[in-house]
C-alpha positions as CSV (number, residue, x, y, z in Angstrom):
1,X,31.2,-14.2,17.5
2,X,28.3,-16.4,18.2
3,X,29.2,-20.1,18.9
4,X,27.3,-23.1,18.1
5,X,26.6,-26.7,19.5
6,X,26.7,-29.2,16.6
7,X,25.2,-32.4,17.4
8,X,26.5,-35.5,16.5
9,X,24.6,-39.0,16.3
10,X,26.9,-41.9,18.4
11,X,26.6,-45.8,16.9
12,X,25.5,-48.6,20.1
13,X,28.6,-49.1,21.9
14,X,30.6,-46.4,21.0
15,X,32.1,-44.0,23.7
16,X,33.7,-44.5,27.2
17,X,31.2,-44.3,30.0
18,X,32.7,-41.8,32.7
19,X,30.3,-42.6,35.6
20,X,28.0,-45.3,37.2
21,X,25.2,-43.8,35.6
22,X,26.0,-44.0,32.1
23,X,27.5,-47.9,32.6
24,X,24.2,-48.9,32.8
25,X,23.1,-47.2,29.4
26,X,24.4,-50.0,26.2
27,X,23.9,-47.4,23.4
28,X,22.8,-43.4,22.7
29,X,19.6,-42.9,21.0
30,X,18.3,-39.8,19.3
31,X,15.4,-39.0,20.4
32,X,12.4,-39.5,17.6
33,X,11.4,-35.8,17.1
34,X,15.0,-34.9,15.8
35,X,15.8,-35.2,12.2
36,X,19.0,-36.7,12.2
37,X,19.3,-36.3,8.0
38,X,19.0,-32.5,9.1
39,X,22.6,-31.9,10.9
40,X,25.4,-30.3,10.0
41,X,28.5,-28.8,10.1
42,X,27.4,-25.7,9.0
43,X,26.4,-22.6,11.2
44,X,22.2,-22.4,12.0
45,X,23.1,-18.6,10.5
46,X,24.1,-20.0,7.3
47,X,21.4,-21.7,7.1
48,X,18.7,-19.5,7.5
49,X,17.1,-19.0,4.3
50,X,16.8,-15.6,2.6
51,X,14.5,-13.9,1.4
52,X,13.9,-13.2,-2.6
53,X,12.7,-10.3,-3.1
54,X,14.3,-7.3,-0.9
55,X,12.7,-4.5,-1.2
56,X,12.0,-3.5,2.7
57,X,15.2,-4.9,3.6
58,X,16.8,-2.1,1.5
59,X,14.5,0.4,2.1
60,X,15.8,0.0,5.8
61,X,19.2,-0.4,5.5
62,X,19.5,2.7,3.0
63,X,17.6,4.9,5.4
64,X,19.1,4.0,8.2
65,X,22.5,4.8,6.6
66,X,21.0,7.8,5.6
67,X,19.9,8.9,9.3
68,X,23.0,7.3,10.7
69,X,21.1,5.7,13.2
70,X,22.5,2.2,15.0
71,X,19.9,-0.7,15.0
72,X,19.0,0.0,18.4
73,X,18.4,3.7,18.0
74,X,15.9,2.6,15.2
75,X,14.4,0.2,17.5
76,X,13.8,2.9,20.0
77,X,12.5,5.4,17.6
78,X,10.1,3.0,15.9
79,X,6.4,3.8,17.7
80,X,3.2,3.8,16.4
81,X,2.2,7.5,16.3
82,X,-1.6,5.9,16.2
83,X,-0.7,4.0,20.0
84,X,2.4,6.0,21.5
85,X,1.5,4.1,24.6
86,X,2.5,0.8,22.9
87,X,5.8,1.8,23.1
88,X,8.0,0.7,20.1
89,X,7.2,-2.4,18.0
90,X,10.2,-3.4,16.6
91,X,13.4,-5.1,18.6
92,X,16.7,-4.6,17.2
93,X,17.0,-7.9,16.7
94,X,14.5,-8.3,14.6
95,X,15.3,-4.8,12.9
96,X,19.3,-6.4,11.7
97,X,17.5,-9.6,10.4
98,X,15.4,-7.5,8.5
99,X,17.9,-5.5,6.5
100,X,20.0,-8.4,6.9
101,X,17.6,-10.4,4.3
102,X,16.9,-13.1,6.7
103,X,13.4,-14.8,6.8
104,X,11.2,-12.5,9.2
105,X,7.6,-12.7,9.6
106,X,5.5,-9.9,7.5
107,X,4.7,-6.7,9.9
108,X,1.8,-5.6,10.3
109,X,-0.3,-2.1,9.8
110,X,0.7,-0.8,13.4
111,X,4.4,-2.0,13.0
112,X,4.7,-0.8,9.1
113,X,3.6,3.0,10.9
114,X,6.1,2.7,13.6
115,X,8.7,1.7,11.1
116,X,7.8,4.2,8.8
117,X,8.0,7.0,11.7
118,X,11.2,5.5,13.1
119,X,12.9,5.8,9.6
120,X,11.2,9.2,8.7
121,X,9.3,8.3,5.5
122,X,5.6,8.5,4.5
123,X,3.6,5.2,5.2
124,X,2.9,4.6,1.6
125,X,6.5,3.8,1.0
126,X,6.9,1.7,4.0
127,X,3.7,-0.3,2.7
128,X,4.8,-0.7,-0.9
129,X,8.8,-2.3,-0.2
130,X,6.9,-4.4,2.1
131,X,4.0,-5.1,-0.4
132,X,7.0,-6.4,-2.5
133,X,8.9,-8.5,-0.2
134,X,6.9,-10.2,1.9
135,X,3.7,-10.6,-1.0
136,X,5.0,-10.1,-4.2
137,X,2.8,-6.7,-5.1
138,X,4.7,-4.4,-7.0
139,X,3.1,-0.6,-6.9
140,X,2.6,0.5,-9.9
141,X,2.1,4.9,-10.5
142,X,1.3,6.5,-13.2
143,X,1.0,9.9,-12.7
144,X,-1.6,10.3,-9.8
145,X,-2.6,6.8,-10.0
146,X,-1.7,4.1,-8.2
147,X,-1.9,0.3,-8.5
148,X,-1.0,-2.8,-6.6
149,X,0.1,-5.4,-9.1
150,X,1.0,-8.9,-8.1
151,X,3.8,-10.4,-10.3
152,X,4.6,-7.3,-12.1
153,X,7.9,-8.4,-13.5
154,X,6.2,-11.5,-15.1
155,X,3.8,-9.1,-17.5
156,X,5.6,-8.6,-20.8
157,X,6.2,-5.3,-22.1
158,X,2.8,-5.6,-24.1
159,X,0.9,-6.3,-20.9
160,X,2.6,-3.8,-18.9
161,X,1.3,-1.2,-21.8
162,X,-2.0,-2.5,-21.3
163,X,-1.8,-1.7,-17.9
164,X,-0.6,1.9,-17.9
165,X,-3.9,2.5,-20.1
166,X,-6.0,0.8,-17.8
167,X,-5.0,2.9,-15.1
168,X,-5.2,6.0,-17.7
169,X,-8.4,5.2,-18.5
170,X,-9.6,4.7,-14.5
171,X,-8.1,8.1,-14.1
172,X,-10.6,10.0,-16.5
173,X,-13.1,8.0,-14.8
């Protein structure tokens, strides 16, 4: 189990100085770039904030279940079939915090194709659970057609409708 430091602000004059050096000091400051309003009791993992929408997050962790593959094993397998030499582009680290549904920074196109090789899917479907998570674009399909629509859920049935025959209509050209 990890363990944390807490921090804990001390009032002028309180405490027992232990050496000649601190007998000289008359009270503990904070230094001015630390909120003090901000500390707590809590564990910093607690605290992290989560993500909303979890679509990649499950993508990974159902795959990787699937595969029966360890986070580090993932990590290892995760290379760019564009730039092999890169090596892999993900950490396992970064790969539990993901699927994990803590706050991560959106990959990018070279680290969505290692991700997708790693876990043995077709990019597109890599692309889309991210598209969703870290943007808010929900993929839309209707038959062969595809569309990228942001706030999806929002639409009301009558839009979403409106949608499908839009895309319908694209589709005869």
């Amino acid at each position: 189990m990890a363990r944390s430091i807490y921090l804990r602000r001390q009032s002028v004059g309180e405490g027992n100085p232990k050496n000649e050096r601190e007998q000289g000091r008359r009270e503990t400051r904070t230094p001015d770039h630390i909120d003090t309003n901000r500390w707590t009791d809590e564990p910093m993992a607690d605290r992290t904030p989560r993500t909303e929408r979890t679509e990649l997050s499950d993508l990974v962790r159902d795959r990787r279940a699937e595969l029966g593959l360890s986070y580090r094993k993932l990590a290892d397998a995760c290379i760019d079939p564009k730039a092999p030499a890169n090596g892999p582009l993900w950490k396992f680290g970064l790969l539990e915090r993901l699927e994990k549904r803590f706050a991560v920074s959106p990959p990018q196109l070279p680290e969505l194709r290692a991700l997708a090789a790693g876990l043995k899917l077709p990019l597109w479907q890599v692309q889309d659970a991210a598209g969703a998570q870290f943007l808010g674009i929900t993929t839309v399909w209707t038959d062969d057609v595809r569309a990228m629509v942001r706030d999806y859920e929002a639409l009301t049935p009558d839009d979403r409708e409106r949608l499908r025959l839009l895309m319908e209509a694209w589709k005869r050209g």
